[in-house]
ZALUMSE-9382 format. One record per residue (C-alpha): residue in one letter; z, x, y. Coordinates in steps of 0.001 Angstrom, whole numbers, always signed. Layout:
BEGIN
r->A&w->Z&u->X&v->Y
...
REM end
This chain:
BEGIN
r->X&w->-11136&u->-17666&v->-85974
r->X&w->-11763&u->-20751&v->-84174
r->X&w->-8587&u->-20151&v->-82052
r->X&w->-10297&u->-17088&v->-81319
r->X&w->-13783&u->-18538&v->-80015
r->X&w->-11355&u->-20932&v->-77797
r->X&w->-9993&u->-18197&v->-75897
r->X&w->-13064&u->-16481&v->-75356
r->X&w->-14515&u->-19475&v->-74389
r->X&w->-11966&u->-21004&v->-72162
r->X&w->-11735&u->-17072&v->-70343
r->X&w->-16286&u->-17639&v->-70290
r->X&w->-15685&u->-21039&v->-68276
r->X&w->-12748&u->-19437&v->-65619
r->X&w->-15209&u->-16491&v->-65172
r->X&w->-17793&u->-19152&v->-64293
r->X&w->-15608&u->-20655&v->-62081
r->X&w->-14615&u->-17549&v->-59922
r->X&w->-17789&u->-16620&v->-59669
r->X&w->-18932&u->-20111&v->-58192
r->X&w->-16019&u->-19980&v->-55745
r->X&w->-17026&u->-16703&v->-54648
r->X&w->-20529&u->-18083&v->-53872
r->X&w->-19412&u->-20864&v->-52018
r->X&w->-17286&u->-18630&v->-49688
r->X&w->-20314&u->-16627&v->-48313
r->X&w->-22447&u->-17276&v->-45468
r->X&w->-25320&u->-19853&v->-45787
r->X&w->-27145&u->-18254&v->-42885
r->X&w->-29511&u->-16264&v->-44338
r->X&w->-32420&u->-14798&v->-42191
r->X&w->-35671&u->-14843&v->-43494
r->X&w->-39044&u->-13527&v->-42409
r->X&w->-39560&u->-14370&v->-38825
r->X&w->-35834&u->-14922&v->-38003
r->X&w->-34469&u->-12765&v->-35428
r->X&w->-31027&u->-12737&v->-33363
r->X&w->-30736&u->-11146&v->-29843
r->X&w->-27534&u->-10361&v->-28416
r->X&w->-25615&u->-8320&v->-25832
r->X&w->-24018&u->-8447&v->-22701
r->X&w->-24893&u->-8717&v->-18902
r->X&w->-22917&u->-8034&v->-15929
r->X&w->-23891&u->-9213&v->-12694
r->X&w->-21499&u->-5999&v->-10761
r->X&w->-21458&u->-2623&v->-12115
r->X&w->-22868&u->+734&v->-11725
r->X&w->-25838&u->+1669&v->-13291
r->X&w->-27271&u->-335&v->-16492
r->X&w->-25542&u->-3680&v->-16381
r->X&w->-27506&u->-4963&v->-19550
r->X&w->-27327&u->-3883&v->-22985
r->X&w->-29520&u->-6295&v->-25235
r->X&w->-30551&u->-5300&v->-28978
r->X&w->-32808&u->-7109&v->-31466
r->X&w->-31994&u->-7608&v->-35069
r->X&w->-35119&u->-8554&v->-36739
r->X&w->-37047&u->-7589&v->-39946
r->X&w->-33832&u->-5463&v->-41204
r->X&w->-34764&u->-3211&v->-38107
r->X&w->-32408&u->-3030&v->-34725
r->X&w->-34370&u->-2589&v->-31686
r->X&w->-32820&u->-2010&v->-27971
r->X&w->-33989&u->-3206&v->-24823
r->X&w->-36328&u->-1482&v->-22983
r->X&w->-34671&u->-624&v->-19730
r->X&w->-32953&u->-4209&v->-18353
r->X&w->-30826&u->-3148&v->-15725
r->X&w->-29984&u->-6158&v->-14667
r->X&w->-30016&u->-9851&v->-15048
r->X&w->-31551&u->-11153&v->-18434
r->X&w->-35367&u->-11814&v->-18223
r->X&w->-37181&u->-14996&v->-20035
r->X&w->-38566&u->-12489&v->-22119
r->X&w->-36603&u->-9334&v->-22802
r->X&w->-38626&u->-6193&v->-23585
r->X&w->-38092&u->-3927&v->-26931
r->X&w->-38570&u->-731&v->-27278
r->X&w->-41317&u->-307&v->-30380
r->X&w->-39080&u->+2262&v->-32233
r->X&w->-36327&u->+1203&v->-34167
r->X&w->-32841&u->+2747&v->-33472
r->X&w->-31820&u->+4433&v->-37240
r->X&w->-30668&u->+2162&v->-39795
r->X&w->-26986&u->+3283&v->-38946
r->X&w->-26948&u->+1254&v->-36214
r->X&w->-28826&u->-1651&v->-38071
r->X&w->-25681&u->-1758&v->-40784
r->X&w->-23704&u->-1700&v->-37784
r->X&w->-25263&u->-4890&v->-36251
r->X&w->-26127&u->-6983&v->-39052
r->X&w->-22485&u->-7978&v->-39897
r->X&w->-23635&u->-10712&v->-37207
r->X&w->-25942&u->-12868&v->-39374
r->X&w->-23207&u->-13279&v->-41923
r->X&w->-20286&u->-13931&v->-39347
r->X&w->-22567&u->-16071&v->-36992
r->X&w->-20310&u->-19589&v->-37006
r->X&w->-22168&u->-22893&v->-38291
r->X&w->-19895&u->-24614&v->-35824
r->X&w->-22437&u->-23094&v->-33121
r->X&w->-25917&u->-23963&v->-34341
r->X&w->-24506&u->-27521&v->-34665
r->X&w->-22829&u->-28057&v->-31211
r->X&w->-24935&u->-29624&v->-28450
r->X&w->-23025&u->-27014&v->-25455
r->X&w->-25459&u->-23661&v->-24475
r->X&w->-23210&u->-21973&v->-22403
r->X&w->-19542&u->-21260&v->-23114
r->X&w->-16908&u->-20668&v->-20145
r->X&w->-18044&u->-19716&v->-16786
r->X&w->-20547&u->-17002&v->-18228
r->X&w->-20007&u->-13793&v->-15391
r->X&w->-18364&u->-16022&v->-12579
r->X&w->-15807&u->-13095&v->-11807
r->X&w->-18175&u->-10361&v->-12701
r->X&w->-16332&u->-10913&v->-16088
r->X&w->-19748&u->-10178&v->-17843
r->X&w->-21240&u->-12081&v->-20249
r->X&w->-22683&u->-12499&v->-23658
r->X&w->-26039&u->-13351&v->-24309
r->X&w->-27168&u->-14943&v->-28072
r->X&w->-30497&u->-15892&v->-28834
r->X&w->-31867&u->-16408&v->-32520
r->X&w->-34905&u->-17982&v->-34403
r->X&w->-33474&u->-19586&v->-37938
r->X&w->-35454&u->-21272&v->-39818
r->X&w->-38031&u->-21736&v->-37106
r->X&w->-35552&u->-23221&v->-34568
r->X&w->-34719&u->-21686&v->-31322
r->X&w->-31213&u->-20677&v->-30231
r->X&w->-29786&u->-19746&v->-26931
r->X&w->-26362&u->-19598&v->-25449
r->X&w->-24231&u->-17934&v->-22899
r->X&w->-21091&u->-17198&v->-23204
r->X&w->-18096&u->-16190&v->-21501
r->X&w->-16071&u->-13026&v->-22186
r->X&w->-12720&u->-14618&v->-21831
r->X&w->-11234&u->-15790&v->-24987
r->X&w->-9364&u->-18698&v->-23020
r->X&w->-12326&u->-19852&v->-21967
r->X&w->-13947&u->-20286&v->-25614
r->X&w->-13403&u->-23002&v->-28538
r->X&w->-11407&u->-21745&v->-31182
r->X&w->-14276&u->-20933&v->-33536
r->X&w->-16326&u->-18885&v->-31606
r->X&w->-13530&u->-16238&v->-30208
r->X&w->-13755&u->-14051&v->-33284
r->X&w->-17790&u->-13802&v->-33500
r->X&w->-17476&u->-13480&v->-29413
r->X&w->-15259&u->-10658&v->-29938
r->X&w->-17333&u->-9080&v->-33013
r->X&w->-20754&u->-9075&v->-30698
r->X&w->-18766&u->-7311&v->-28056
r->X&w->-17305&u->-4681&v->-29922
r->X&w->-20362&u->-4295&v->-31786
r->X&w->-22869&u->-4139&v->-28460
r->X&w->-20172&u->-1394&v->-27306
r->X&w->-20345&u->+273&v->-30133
r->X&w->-24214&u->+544&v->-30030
r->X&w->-24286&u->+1516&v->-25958
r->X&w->-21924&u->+4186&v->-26594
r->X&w->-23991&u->+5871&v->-29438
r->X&w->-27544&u->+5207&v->-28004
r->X&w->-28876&u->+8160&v->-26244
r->X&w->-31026&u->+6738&v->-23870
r->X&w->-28703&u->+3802&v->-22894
r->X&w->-26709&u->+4620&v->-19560
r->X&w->-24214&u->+7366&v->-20043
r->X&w->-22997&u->+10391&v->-17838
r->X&w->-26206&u->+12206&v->-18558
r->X&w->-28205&u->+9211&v->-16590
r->X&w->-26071&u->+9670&v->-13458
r->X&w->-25749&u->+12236&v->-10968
r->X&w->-22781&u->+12475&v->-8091
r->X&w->-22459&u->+14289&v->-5217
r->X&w->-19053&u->+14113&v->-4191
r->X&w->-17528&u->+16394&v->-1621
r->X&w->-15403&u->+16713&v->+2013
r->X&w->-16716&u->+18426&v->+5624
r->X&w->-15232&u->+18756&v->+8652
r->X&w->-16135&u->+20206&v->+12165
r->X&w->-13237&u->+22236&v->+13704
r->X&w->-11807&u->+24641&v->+11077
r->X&w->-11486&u->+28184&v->+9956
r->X&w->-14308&u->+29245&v->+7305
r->X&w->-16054&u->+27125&v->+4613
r->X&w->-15781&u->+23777&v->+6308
r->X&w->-17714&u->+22175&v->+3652
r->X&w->-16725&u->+21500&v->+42
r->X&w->-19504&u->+19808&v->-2298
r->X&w->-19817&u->+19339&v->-5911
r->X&w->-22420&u->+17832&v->-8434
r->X&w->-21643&u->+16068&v->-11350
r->X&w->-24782&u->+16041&v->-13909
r->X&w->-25535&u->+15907&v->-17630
r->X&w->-22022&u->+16158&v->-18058
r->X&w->-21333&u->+19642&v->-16013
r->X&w->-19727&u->+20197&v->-12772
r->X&w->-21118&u->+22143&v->-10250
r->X&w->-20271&u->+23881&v->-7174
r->X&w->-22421&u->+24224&v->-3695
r->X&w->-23986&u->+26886&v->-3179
r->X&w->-22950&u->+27816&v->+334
r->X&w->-23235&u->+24807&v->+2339
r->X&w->-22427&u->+24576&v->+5792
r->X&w->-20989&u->+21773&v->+8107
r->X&w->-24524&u->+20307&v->+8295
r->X&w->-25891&u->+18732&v->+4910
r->X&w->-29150&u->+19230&v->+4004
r->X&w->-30791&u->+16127&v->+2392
r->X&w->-31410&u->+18536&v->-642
r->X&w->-28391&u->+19974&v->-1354
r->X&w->-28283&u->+23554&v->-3150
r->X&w->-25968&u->+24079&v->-5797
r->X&w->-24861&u->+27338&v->-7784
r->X&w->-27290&u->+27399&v->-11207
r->X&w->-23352&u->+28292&v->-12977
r->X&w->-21457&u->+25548&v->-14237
r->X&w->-17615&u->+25540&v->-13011
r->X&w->-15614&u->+25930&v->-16294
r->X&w->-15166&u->+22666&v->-18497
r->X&w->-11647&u->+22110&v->-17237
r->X&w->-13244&u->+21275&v->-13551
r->X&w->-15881&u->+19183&v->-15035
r->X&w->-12960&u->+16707&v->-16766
r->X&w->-10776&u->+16608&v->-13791
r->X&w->-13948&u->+15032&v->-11773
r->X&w->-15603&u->+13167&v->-14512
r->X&w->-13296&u->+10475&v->-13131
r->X&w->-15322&u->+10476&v->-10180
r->X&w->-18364&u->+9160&v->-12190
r->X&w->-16439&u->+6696&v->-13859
r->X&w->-14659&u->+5021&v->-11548
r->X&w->-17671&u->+4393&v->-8966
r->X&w->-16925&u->+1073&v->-7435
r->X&w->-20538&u->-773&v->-8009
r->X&w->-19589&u->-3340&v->-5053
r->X&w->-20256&u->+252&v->-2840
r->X&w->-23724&u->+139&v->-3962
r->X&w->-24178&u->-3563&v->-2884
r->X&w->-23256&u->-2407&v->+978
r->X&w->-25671&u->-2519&v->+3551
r->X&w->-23689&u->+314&v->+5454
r->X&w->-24037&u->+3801&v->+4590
r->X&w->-21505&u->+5034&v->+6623
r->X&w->-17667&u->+3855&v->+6865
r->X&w->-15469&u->+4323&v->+9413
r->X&w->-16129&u->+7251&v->+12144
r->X&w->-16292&u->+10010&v->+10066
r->X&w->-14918&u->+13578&v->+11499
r->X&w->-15233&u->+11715&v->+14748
r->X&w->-11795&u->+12969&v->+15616
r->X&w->-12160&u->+16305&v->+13361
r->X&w->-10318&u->+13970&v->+11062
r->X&w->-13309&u->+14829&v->+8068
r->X&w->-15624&u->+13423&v->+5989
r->X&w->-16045&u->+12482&v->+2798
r->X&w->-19733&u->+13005&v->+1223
r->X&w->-21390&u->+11156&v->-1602
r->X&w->-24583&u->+10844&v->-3117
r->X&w->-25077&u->+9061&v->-6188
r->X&w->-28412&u->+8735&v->-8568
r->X&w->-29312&u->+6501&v->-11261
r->X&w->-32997&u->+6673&v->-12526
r->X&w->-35271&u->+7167&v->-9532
r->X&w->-32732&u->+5289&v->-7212
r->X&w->-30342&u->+7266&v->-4769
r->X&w->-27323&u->+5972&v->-2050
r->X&w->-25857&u->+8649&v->+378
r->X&w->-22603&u->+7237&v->+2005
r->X&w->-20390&u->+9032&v->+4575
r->X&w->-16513&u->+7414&v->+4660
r->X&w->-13802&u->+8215&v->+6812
r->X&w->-11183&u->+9901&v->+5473
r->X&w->-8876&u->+7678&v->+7917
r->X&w->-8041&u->+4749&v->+5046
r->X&w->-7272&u->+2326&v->+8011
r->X&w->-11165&u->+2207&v->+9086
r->X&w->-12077&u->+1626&v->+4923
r->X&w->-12977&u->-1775&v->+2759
r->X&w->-9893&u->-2764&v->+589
r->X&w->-11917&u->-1720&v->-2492
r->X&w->-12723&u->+1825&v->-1360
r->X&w->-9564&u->+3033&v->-874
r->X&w->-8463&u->+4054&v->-4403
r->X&w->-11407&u->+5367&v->-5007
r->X&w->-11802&u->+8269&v->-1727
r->X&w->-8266&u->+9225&v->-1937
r->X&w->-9297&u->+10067&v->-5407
r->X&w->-12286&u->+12355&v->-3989
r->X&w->-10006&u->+13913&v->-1552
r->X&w->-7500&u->+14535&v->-3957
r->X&w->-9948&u->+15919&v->-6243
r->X&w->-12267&u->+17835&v->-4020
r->X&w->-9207&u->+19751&v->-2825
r->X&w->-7757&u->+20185&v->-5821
r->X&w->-11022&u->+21919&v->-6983
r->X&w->-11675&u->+24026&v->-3947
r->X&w->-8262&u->+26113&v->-4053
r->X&w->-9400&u->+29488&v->-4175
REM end
């Protein structure tokens, strides 16, 4: 009998034990009322919303309220919560959130953005201390202990843009994307919209382009709308940095044009490039073959 109450008291005390250990391997940060953590990224060139900021606070996730750009000294919050999917999605941060950071003396991490690398923002209240660092989104760049929680807020903030409906997605964006040219036989002028995710087609346009264009009400057939989502995509942001509008001489030697108008929010560019790559910036050459290619591609009868 009293071997008996050994055992059970020997397996009592490993039980004990485990259950100790398992204690000490969890987080110590803890957030209590008050505490809040604010983190995303910022990129300095890109099109459209280049800042994606979210608020983890009272076990409620709030996302910025429109910061396009740049990270103001005070970032604005929407006032309704984003549903508590996305909260379970974002709070993994408090408990992966590395001591090794709250005690070092550095701020900012890397060269934060310096190649239009992006970078990620982190700013908490713990325990009625303020947090705030910068850091870069190259691994290399990064001590050894902060690469994985680096990583994590990454993946998480992309995780969060991508499912947010009124973060910047195709349906924010509108492109006008097309070719026209002087001397030829027929429809001389090929123009196409990209919006809320549907292509369409002009609606009779001639060589001269009206500053309102007019489109068919239709939508071409989803297979058009995928091979010039690419379009959308792949807009080179340093284009809407240019002082120029217009690139090259375009059509000046019935050579054609290539039109496009793109819209983000309440702000529009209208460019005209030459279709001659010689008269083009580096950067924009890629990216108009691609609308030629595409644009002609979609106007085969």
């Amino acid at each position: 009998m009293k071997r008996i109450f050994k055992v059970i008291c020997l397996l009592l005390i490993v039980n004990l034990y485990l259950s100790c250990d398992d204690d000490d391997t969890m987080s110590i940060i803890a957030p209590s009322e008050g505490d809040y953590m604010i983190f995303g990224t910022s990129y300095g060139f890109c099109a459209g919303n280049c800042t994606n900021l979210f608020l983890l606070k009272d076990s409620l996730l709030f996302e910025d309220d429109d910061v396009e750009r740049g990270i103001p000294d005070t970032v604005p919050f929407k006032e309704e919560p984003l549903e508590h999917s996305s909260y379970d999605i974002a709070k993994v941060l408090w408990n992966e959130l590395p001591q090794e950071l709250l005690s070092s003396n550095d701020t900012v991490f890397g060269c934060p953005d310096c190649a239009d690398q992006g970078a990620i923002y982190l700013k908490l209240r713990l325990e009625g201390q303020i947090y705030e660092y910068r850091i870069d989104t190259y691994d290399e760049q990064l001590p050894e202990f902060l690469i994985p929680f680096s990583n994590k807020v990454e993946e998480i903030t992309k995780t969060l843009v991508d499912s947010s409906s009124s973060k910047t997605t195709l349906k924010d964006e509108q492109l006008v994307f097309g070719l026209y040219y002087g001397e030829c036989l027929g429809n001389c002028t090929h123009l196409y919209l990209i919006d809320n995710e549907m292509l369409y087609q002009d609606d009779s346009v001639t060589y001269i382009i009206p500053e309102q264009v007019p489109f068919k009400p239709e939508a071409l057939p989803s297979e058009s709308y995928e091979m010039a989502k690419i379009l959308l995509a792949e807009f080179p942001s340093a284009l809407l940095n240019e002082t120029d509008s217009i690139f090259g001489c375009p059509d000046c030697a019935d050579q054609g044009g290539i039109f496009i108008r793109y819209s983000y929010g309440d702000k529009t560019r209208t460019f005209r490039i030459d279709t001659n790559d010689n008269d083009l910036p580096e950067y924009l050459i890629p990216y108009s073959n691609k609308v030629e290619s595409i644009t002609s591609s979609l106007s085969q009868p």
